[in-house]
DOMARZA-363273 format. One record per atom (N, C-alpha, C): residue number from 1; x, y negated, z negated; atom name; chain. Coordinates in Angstrom, 2 decimals, m for minus. Layout:
! DOMARZA-363273
(NUM,(X,Y,Z),CA,A)
...
END
This chain:
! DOMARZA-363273
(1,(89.35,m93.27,m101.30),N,A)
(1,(90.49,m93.43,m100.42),CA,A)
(1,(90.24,m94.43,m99.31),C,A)
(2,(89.15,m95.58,m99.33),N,A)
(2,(88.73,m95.61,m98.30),CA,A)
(2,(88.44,m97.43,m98.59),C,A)
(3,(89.38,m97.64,m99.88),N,A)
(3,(89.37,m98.79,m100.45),CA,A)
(3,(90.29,m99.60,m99.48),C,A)
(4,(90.08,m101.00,m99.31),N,A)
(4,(90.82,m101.99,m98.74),CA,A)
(4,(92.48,m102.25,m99.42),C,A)
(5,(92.42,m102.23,m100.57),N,A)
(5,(93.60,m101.61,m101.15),CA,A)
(5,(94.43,m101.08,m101.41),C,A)
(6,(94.75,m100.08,m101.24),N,A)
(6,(94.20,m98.75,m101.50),CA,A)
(6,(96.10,m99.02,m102.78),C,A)
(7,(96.60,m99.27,m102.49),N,A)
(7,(97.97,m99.14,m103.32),CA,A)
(7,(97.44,m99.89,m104.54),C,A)
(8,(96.94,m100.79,m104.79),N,A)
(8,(95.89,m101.10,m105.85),CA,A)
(8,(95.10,m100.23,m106.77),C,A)
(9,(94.85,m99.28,m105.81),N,A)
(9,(94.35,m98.81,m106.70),CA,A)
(9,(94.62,m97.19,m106.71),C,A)
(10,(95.65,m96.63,m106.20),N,A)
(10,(96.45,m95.51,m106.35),CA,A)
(10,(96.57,m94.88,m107.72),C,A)
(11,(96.63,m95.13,m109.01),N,A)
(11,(97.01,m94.94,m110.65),CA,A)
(11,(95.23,m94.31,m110.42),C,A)
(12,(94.27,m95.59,m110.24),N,A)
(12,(92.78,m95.18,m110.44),CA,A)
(12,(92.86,m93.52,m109.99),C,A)
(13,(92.56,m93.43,m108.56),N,A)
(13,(92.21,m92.54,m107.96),CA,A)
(13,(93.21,m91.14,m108.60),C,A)
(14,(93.95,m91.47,m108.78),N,A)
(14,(95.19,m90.05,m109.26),CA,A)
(14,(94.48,m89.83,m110.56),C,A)
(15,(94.20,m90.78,m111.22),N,A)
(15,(93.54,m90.39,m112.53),CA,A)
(15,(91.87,m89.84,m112.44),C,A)
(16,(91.18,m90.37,m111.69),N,A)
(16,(89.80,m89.89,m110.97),CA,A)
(16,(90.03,m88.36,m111.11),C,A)
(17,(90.84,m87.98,m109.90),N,A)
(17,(90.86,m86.43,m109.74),CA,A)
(17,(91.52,m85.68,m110.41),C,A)
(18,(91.87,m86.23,m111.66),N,A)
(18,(92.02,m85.69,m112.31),CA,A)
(18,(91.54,m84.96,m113.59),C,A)
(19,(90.77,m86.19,m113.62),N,A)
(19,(89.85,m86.27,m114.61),CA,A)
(19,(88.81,m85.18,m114.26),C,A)
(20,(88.13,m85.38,m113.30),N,A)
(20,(87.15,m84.41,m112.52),CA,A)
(20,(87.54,m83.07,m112.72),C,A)
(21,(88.88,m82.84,m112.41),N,A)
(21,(89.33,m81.43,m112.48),CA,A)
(21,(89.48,m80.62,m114.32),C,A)
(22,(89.73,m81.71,m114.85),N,A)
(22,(89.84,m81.22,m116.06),CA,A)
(22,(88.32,m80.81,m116.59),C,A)
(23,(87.56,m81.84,m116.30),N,A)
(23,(85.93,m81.67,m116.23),CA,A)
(23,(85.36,m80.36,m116.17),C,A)
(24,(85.71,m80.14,m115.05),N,A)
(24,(84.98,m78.77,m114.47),CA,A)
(24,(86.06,m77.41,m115.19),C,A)
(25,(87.10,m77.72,m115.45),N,A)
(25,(87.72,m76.71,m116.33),CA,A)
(25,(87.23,m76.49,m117.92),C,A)
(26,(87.07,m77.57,m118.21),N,A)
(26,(86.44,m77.81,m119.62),CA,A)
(26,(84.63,m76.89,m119.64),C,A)
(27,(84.20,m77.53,m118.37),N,A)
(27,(82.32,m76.81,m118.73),CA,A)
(27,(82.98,m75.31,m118.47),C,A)
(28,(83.59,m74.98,m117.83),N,A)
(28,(83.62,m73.51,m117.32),CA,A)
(28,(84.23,m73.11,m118.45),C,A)
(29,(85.03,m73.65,m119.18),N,A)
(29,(85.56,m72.89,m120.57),CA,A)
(29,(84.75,m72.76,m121.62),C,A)
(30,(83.62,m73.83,m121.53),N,A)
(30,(82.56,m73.84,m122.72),CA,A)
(30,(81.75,m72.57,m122.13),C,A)
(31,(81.46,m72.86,m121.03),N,A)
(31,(80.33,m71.61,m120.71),CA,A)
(31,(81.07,m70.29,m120.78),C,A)
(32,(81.90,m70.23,m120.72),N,A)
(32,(82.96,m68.82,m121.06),CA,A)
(32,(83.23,m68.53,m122.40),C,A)
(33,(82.43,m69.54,m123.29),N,A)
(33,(82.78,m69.21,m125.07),CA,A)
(33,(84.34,m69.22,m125.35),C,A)
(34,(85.10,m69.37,m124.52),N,A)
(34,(86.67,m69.52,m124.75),CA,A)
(34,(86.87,m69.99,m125.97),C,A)
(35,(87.78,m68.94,m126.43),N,A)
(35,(88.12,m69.54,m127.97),CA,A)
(35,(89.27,m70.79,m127.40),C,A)
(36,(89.70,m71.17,m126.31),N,A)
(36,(90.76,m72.37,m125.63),CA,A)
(36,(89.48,m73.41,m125.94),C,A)
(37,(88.60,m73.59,m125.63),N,A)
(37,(87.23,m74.85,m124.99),CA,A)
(37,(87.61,m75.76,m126.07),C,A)
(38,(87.83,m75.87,m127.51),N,A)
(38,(87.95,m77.04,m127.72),CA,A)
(38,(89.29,m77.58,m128.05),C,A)
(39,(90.27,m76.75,m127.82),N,A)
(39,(91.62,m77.58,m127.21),CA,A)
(39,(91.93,m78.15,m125.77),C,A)
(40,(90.88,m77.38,m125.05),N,A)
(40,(90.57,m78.30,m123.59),CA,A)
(40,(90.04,m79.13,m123.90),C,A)
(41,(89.30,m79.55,m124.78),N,A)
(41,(88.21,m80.55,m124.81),CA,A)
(41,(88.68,m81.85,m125.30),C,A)
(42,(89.66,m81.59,m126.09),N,A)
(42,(90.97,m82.53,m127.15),CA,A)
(42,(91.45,m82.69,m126.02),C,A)
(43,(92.25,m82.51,m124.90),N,A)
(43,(92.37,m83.09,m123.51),CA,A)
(43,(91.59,m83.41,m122.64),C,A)
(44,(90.36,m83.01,m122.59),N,A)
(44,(89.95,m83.71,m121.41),CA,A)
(44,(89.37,m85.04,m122.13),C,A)
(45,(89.24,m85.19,m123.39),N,A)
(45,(88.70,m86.32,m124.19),CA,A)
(45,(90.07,m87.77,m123.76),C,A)
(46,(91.13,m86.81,m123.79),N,A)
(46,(92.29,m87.80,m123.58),CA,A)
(46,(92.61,m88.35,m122.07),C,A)
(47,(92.49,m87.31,m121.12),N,A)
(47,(92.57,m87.65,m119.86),CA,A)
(47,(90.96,m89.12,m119.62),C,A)
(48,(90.21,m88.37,m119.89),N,A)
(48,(88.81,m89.15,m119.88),CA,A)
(48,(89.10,m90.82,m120.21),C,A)
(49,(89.65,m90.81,m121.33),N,A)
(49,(89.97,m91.74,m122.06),CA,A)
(49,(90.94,m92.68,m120.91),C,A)
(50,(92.07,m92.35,m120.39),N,A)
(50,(92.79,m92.73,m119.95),CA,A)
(50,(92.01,m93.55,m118.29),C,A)
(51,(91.45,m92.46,m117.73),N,A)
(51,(90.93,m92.74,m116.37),CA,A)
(51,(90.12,m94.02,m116.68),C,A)
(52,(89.07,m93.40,m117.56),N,A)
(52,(88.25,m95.09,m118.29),CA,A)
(52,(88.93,m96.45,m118.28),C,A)
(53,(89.97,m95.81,m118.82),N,A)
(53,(90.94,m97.50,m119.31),CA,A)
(53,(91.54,m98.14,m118.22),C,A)
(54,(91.79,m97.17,m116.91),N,A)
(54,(92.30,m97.33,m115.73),CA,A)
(54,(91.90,m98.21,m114.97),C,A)
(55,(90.04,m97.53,m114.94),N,A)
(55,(88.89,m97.82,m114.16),CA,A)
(55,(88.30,m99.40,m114.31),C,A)
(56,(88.57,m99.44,m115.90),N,A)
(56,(87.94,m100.37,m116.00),CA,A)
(56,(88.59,m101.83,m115.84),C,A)
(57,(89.80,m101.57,m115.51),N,A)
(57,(91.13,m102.76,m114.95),CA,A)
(57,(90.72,m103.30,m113.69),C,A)
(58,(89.75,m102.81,m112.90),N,A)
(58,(89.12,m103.15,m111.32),CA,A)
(58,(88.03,m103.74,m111.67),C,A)
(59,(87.52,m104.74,m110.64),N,A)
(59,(86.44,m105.37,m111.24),CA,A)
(59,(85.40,m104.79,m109.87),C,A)
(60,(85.76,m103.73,m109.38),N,A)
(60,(84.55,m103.25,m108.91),CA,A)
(60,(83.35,m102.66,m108.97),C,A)
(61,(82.14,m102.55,m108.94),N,A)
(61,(81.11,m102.33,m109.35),CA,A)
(61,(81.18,m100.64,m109.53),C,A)
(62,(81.61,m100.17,m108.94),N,A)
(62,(81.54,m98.97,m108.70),CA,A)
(62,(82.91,m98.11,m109.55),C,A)
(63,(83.84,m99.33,m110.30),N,A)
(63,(85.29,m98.68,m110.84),CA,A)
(63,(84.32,m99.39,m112.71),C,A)
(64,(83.38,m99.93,m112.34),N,A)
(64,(83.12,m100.41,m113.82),CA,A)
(64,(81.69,m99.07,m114.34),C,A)
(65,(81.34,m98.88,m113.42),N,A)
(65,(80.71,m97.26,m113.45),CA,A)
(65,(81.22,m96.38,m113.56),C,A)
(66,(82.14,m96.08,m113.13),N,A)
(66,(83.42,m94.91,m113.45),CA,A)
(66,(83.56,m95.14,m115.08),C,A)
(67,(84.19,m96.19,m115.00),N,A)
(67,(84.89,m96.62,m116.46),CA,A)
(67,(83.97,m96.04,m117.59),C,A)
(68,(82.47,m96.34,m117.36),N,A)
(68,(81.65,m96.05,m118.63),CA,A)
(68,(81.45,m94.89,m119.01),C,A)
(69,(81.41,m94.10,m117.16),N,A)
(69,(80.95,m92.44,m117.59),CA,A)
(69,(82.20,m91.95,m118.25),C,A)
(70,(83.28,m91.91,m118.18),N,A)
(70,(84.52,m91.52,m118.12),CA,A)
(70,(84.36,m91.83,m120.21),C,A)
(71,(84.53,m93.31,m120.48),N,A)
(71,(84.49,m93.08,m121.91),CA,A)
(71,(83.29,m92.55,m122.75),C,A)
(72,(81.83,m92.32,m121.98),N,A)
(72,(81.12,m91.47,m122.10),CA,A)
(72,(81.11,m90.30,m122.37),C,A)
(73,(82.30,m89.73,m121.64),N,A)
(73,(82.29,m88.30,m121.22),CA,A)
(73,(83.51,m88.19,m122.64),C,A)
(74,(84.76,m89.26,m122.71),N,A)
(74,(85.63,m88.98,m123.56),CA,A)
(74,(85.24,m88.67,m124.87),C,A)
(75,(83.84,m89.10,m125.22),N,A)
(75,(83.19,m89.32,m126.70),CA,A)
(75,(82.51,m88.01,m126.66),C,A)
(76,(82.12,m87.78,m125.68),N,A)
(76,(81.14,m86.11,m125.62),CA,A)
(76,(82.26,m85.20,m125.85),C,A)
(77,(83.44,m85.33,m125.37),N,A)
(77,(84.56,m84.16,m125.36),CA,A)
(77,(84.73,m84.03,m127.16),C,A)
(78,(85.37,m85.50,m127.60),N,A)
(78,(85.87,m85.34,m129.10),CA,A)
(78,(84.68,m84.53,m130.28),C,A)
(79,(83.61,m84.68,m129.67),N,A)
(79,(82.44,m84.19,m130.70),CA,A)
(79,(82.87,m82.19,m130.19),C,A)
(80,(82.96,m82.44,m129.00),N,A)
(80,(83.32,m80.39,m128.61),CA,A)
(80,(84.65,m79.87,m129.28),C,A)
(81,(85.70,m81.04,m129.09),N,A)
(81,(87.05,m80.69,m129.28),CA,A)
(81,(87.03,m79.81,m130.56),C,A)
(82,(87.76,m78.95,m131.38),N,A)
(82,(87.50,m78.53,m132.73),CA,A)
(82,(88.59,m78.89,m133.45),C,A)
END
């Protein structure tokens, strides 16, 4: 929030926390054996996906780090998803 931009990059950040949130819903559903965890996971693979594609539209050092963990994380989800 603390970007020189910041309307620039408004889509990023909405998608950031979002992503994050789905994140931490997703491990807590795996660690809960939830028979839900890999239809969360088929979304958070998609949200992931999205924030990535977002992230990686900025040529900031720190939005091109985002970008990788994010499709990182999208490829770890699809292998959980069922």
């Amino acid at each position: 929030l603390k970007e020189q931009n910041l309307e620039m990059m408004r889509e990023c950040i909405r998608l950031d926390m979002q992503c994050a949130s789905i994140c931490r819903l997703a491990a807590q559903f795996m660690t809960l054996g939830s028979e839900f965890a890999g239809e969360l996971c088929r979304l958070c693979a998609e949200v992931c996906q999205k924030c990535g594609d977002e992230c990686a539209k900025h040529d900031h050092d720190h939005c091109q780090k985002c970008a990788q963990s994010c499709h990182r994380c999208a490829e770890e989800c699809r292998k959980m998803a069922v």
